[in-house]
C-alpha positions in Angstrom: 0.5 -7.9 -33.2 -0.2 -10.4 -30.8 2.9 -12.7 -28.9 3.3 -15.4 -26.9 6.2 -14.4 -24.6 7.7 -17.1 -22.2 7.7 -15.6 -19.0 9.2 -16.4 -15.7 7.1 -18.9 -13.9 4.6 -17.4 -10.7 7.2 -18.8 -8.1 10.0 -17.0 -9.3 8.8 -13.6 -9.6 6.8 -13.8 -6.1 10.2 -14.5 -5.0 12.3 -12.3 -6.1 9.4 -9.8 -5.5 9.4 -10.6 -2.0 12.6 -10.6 -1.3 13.6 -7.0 -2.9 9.9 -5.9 -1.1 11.1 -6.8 2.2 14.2 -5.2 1.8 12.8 -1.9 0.9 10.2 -2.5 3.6 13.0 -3.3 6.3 14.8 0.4 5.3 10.8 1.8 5.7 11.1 0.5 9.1 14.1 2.0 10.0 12.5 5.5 8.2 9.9 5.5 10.6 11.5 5.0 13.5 13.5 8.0 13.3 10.7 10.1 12.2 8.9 9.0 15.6 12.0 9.2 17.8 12.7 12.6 16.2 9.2 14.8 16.1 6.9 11.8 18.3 3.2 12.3 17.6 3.1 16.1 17.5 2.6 19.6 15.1 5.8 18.1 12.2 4.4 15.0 11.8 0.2 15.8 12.0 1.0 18.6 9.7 3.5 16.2 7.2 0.3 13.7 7.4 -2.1 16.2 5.7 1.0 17.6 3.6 1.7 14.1 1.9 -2.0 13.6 1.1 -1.5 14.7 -2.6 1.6 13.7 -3.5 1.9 10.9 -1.4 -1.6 10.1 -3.2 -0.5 10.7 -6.7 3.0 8.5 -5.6 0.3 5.5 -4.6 -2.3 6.3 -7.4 0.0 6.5 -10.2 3.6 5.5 -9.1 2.8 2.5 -7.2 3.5 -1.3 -8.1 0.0 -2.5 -8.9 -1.2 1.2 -9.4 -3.2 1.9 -12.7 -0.5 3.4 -14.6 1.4 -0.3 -13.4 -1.4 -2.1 -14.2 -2.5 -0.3 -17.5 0.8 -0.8 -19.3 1.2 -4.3 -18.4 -2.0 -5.5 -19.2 -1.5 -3.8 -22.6 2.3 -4.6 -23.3 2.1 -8.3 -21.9 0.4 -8.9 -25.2 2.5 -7.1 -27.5 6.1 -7.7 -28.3 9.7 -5.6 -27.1 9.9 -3.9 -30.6 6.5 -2.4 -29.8 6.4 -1.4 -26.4 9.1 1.8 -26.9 6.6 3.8 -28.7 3.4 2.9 -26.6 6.0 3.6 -23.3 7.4 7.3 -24.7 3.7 8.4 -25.8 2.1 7.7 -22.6 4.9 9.3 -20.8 5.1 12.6 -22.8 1.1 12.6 -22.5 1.1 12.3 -18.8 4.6 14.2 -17.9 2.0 16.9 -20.0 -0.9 16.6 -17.4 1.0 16.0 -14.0 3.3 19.6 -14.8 0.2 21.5 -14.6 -0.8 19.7 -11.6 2.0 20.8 -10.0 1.8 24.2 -10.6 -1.7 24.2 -8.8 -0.7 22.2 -6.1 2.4 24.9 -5.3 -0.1 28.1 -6.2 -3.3 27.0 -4.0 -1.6 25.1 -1.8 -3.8 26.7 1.8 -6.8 25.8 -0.2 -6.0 22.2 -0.5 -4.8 22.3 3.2 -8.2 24.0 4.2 -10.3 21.5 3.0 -8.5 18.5 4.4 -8.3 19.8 7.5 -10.5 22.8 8.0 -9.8 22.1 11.9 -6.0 21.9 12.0 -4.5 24.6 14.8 -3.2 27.8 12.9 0.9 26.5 13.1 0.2 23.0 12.3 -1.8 24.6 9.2 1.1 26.9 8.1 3.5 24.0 8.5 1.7 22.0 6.1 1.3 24.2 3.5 5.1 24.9 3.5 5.5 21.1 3.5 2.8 20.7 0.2 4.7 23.4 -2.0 7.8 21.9 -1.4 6.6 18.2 -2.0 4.4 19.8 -4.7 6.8 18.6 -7.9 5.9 14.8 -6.4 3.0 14.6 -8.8 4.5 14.6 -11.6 7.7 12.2 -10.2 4.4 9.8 -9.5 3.5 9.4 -13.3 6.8 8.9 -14.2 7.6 5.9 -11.4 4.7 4.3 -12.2 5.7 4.4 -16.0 8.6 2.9 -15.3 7.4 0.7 -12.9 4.6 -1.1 -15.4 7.3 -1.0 -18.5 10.0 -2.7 -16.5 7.4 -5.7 -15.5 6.1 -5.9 -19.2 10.1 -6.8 -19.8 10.2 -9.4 -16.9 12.2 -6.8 -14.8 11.2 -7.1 -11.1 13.9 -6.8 -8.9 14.2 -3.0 -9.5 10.6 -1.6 -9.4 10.7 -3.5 -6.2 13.3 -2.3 -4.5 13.7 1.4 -5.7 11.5 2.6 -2.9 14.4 2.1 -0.6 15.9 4.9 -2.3 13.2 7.5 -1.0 13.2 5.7 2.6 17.3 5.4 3.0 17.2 9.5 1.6 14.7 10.3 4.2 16.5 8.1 7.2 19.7 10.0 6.5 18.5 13.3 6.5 16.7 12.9 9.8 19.1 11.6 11.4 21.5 14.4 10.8 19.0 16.8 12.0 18.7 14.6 15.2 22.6 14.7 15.2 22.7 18.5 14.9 19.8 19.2 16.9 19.2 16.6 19.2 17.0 17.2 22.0 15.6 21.0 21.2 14.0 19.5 17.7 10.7 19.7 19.1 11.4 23.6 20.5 9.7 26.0 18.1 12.8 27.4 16.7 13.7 24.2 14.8 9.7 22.7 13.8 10.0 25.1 10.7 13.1 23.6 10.2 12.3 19.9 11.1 9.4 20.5 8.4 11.6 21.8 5.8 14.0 18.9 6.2 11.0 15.9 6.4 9.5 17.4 2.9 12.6 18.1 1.1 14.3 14.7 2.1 10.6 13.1 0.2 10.9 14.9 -2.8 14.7 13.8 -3.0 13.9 10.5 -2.2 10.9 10.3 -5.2 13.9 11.8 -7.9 16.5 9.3 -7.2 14.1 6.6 -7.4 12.9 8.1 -11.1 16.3 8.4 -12.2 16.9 4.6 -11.3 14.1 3.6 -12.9 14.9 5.3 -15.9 18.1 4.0 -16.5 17.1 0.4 -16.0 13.9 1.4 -18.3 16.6 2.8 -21.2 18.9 -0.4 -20.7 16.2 -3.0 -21.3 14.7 -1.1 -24.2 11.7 0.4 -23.2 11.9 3.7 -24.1 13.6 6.7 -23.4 12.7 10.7 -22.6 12.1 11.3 -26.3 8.7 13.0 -26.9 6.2 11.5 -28.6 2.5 13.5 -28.9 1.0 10.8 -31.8 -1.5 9.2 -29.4 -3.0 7.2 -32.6 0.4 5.0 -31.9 -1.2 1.1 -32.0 -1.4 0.2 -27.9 -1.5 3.9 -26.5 -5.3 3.9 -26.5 -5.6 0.1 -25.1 -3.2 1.7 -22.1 -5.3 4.8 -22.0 -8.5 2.8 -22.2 -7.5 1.1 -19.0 -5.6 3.6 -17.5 -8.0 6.5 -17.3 -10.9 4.4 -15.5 -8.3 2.6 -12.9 -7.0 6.5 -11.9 -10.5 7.8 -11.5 -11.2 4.1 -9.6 -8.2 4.5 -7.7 -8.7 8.0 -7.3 -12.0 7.8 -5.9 -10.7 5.4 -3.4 -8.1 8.2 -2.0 -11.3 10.4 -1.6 -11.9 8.5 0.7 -8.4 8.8 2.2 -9.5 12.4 2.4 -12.9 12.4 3.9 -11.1 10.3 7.3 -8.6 13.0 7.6 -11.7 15.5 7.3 -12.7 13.9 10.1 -9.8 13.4 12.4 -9.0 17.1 11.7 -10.7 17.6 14.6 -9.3 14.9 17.1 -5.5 16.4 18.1 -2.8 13.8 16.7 -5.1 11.5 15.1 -3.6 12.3 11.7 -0.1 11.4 12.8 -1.2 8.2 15.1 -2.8 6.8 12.2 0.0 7.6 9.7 2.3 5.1 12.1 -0.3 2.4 12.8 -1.2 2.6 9.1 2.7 2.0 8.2 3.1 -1.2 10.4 -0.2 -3.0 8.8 1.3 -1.9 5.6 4.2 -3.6 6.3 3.4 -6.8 5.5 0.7 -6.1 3.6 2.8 -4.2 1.4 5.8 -7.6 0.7 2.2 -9.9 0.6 0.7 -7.7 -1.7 3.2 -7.0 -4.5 3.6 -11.1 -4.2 0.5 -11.8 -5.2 -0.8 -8.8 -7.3 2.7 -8.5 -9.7 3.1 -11.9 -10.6 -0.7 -12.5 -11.0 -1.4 -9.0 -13.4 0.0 -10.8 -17.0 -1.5 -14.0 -15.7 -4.7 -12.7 -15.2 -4.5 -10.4 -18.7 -3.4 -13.5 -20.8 -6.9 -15.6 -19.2 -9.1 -12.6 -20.4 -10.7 -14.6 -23.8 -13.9 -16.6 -22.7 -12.0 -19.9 -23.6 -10.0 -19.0 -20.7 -12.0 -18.8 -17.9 -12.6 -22.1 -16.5 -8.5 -21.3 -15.4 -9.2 -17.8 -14.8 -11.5 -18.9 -12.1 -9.1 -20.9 -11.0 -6.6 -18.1 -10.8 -9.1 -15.9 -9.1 -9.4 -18.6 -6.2 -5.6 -18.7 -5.6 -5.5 -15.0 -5.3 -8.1 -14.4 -2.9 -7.0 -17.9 -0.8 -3.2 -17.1 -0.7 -4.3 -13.2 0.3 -6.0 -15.0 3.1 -3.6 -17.3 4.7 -0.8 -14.6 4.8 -3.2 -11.7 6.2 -5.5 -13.4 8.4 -2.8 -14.8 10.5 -1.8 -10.7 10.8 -5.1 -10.1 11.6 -4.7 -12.2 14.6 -1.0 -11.2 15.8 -2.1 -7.1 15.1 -5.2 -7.5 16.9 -3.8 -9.4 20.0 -0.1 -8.1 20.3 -0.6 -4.1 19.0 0.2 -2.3 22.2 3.8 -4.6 22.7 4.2 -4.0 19.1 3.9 -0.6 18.7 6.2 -0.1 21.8 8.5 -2.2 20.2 8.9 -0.2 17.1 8.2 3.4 17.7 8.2 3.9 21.8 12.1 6.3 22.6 12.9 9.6 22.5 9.6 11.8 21.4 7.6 9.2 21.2 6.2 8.3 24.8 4.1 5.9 26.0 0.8 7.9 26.0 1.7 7.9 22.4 1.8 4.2 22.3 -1.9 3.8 24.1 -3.1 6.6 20.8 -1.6 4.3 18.5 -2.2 1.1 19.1 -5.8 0.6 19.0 -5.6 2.1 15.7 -3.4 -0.8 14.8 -5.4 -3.4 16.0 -8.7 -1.5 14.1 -6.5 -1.7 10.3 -5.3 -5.6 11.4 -9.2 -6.3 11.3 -9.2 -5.3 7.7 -6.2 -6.9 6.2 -7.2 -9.5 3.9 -10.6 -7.3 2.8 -8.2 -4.6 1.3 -5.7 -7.2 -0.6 -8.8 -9.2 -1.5 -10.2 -6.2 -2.8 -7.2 -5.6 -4.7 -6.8 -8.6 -6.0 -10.4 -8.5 -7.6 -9.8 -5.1 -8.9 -6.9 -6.1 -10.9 -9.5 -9.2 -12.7 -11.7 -6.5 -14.3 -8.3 -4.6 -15.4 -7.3 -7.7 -17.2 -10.4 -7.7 -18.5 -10.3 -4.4 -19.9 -12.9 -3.2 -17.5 -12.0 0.0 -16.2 -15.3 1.5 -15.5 -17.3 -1.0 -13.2 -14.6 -0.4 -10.3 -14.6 3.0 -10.8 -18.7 3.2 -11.0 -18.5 0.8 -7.5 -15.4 3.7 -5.9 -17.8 6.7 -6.5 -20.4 4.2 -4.5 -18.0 3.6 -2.3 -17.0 7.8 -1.3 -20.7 8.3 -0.1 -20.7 5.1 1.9 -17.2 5.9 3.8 -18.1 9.4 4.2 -21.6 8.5 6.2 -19.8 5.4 8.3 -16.7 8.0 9.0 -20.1 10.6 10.4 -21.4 7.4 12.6 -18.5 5.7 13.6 -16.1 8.5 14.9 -18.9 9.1 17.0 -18.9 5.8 18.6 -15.1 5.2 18.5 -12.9 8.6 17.8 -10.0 7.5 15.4 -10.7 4.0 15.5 -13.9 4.5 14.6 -12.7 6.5 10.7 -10.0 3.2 10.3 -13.6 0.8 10.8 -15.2 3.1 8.1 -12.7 2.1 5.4 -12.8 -1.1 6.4 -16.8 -1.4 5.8 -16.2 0.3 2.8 -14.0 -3.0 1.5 -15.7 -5.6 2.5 -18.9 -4.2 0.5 -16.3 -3.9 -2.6 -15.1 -7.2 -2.3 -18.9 -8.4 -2.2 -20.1 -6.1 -5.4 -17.2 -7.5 -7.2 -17.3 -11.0 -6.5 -20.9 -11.0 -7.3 -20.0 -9.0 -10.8 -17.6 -11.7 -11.5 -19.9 -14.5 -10.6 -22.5 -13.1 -13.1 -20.0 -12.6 -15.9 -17.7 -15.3 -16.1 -20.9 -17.8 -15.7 -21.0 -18.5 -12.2 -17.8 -18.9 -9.3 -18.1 -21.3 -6.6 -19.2 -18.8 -4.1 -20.7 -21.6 -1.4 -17.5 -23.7 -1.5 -15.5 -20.6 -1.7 -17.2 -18.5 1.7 -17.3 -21.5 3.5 -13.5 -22.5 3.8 -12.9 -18.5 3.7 -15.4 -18.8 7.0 -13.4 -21.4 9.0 -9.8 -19.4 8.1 -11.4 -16.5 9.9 -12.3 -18.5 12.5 -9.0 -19.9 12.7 -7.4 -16.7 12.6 -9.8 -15.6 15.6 -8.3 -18.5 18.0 -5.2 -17.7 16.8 -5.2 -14.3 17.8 -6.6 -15.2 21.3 -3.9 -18.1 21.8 -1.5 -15.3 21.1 -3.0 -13.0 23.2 -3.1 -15.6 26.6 0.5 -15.9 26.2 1.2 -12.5 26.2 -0.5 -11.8 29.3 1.3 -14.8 31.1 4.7 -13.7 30.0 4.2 -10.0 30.8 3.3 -11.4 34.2 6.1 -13.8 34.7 8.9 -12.1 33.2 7.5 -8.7 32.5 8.5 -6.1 29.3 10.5 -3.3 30.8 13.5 -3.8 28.1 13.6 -4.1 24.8 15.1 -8.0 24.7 12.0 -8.8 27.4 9.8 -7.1 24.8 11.2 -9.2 21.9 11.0 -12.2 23.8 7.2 -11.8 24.8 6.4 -10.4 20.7 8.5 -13.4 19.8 6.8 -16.2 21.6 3.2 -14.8 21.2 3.6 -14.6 17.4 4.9 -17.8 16.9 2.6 -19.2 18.6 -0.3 -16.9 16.7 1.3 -18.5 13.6 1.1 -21.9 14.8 -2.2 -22.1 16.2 -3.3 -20.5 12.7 -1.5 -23.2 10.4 -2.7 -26.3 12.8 -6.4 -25.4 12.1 -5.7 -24.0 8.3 -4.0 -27.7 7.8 -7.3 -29.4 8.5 -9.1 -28.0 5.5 -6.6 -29.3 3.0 -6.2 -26.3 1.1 -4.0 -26.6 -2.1 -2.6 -22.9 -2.1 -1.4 -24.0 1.5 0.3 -26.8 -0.1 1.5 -24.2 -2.8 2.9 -21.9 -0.1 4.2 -24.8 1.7 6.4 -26.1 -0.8 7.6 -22.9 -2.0 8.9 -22.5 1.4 10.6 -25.9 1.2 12.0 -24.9 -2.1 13.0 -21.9 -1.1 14.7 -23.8 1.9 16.1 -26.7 0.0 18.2 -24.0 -2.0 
């Protein structure tokens, strides 16, 4: 049964969306700064880094907003009504809970193999504390199905303020327990004594963090009647194989794109620290990428999925456009403030107590390298989730298994050339090549996109967000030579000023292409304002 359910408008869910993502990405700020103040680049955190990759890979893959078990249910359920969804929601739950359990089990009972071959060059107590920190994380897996579940029922009901702010839960769980260690600890945390027990604290404070968000979920999920914890094994139910259809393809897709997550930390295995230094660069670019991205994918999922017949897609198009355009006037003016300001930045956020300033100069290049590829990953993403409302699962994972080989040959070159940098530059390649194959797929199959008109303003934003960055940059330098950044408020100031004026610069030149999803962001801003 087909239904035509009124749903919020765009506007409104981006904004609550945004406003319960930057919330949760505020308290992930806070988590990370006591992680660095308490263990700094060294053995907790680089062993923690390779520790997370499976469950912190199955939390993304399948317990993420915009993940495939997200997408698959809502691309199935938008088109279904309430009454139907309960069934569809408790199969696919019992099927995977099913799956993930024996997942678990092998992550706690080969848990050094795993460890082995992600870091077959990791120093023999960095090794033992990351297999301690894997079985203990271990039960994660299956906590990811079950978030991401709830996650894509909640959204089929027009529930977003939850699903976007639950991951607070896991960051406010971690905050607390690290700062209690710090508080009972204090200075002698990084003494060998206490790293087993930093370790233990780091992991167990995750895994507590991923069950209080499930358990929030599923009450919200039971409250707005979409299911419960009753088991249901009839997979013939009507809608559990159009979720499965999707959902299989977009975890092997997404799965193949954590391979590559994998092959980097291969490489930097052998390059001390470079785990942990690109575990904090990566969470500052994710930052905002994070709020932008749950802005624009969420809201955009059920549009896309109800455009999917061919009398559709002269707006589909049209949709497409504004996804890729709003992705690239919120990133590329990152690009430019990341690229320009990275070393104040990162001494900004993370630079106190174990964390020095030699591991500011590790750390910040890194974060310039991942603010060069900021709109080529949402723009990526954004494409992705057009062949999932298509019901095309397979042609992203077909262009992912591409996509392992060519990572794994530009991490072999490139860390050559540029150590750690150099593995961040090799998934960044690796996007923009996606984004290409995919926009070309689309352009074949919905009977041609206006790629000319399209590249061209695309083109001059980059261009913009290149002056931009370097306006940003010249101020910097003049301030730190005037005033200098020896405190924090001095910092601030010099960050302050720079950005703003990176954010200028950017809209002044934007402006003169007469974009209308600047006017859209523009007057959602007013509105927003107005209120």
């Amino acid at each position: 049964m087909t239904v035509n359910k009124k749903s919020p408008s765009l506007a409104g869910i981006a904004g609550i969306v945004a406003v319960a993502t930057l919330v949760s990405k505020v308290f992930g700020l806070v988590r990370e700064q006591i992680v660095a103040a308490a263990f700094g680049v060294g053995d907790v955190i680089n062993a923690y880094a390779y520790a997370y990759v499976i469950p912190g890979f199955l939390l993304i893959l399948l317990g993420g907003i915009n993940g495939p078990f997200h997408s698959a249910l809502v691309s199935a359920l938008a088109k279904r009504s309430k009454a139907e969804a309960a069934p569809i929601v408790e199969t696919v739950t019992t099927l995977v809970t099913l799956g993930l359990f024996l997942v678990t089990l092998a992550t706690i009972a080969f848990a050094g193999t795993f460890i082995d071959l992600l870091g077959p060059d990791l120093a023999p107590d960095v090794r033992s504390l990351a297999i301690l920190q894997l079985q203990i994380m271990a039960p994660v897996a299956m906590l990811a199905g079950l978030i991401g579940i709830g996650f894509g029922a909640l959204n089929a009901a027009d529930s977003y303020l939850l699903p976007s702010i639950s991951p607070l839960l896991s960051s406010i769980t971690v905050t607390i327990s690290i700062a209690f260690l710090l508080w009972r600890v204090g200075e002698q945390l990084d003494t060998p004594q206490y790293l087993q027990l930093g370790a233990i604290v780091l992991a167990s404070a995750t895994l507590a963090g991923a069950i209080l968000q499930w358990l929030a979920q599923l009450i919200a999920t039971w409250k707005s009647g979409m299911g419960t914890l009753r088991l249901r094994f009839n997979w013939r139910i009507p809608g559990v194989m159009d979720v499965l259809k999707v959902m299989a393809p977009a975890t092997m897709s997404s799965g193949m794109l954590q391979i590559n997550v994998y092959t980097d930390l291969f490489f930097a295995s052998g390059i001390a620290g470079a785990a942990a230094a690109m575990r904090f660069a990566n969470f500052i670019a994710l930052t905002p990428l994070g709020i932008i991205s749950n802005v624009i994918l969420v809201p955009f999922l059920p549009v896309f999925s109800r455009l999917a017949a061919p009398e559709n897609w002269q707006e589909l198009k049209l949709r497409i456009r504004q996804g890729l355009f709003i992705s690239a006037l919120t990133m590329l003016p990152f690009t430019a403030i990341f690229i320009s300001l990275a070393l104040p930045i990162v001494k900004l956020i993370y630079q106190r107590a174990e964390f020095n300033a030699s591991d500011t100069n590790f750390v910040a290049p890194l974060l310039a390298v991942y603010g060069l590829g900021m709109f080529f990953y949402l723009g990526r993403d954004v494409l992705v989730r057009v062949f999932y409302a298509l019901g095309d699962g397979e042609t992203p994972f077909k262009i992912s298994i591409i996509n392992i080989f060519l990572n794994a040959v530009f991490d072999y070159f490139l860390v050559k050339a540029f150590a750690a940098p150099g593995l961040v530059l090799a998934t960044i390649s690796v996007n923009v090549t996606s984004m290409a194959i995919f926009l070309w797929i689309l352009h074949r199959r919905l009977g041609g996109l206006p790629l000319l008109d399209w590249g061209k303003n695309l083109f001059f934003l980059v261009i913009a967000s290149a002056i931009a960055g370097l306006s940003s940059w010249g101020v910097s330098q003049v301030l730190e030579r005037a005033i200098g950044n020896d405190n924090l408020l001095l910092l601030f100031l010099e960050l302050g000023i720079s950005t703003l004026v990176a954010l200028g610069v950017f809209i002044l030149i934007a402006m003169q292409l007469k974009l209308p999803e600047l006017h859209m962001i523009a007057g959602r801003i007013r509105q927003k304002i107005g209120r």
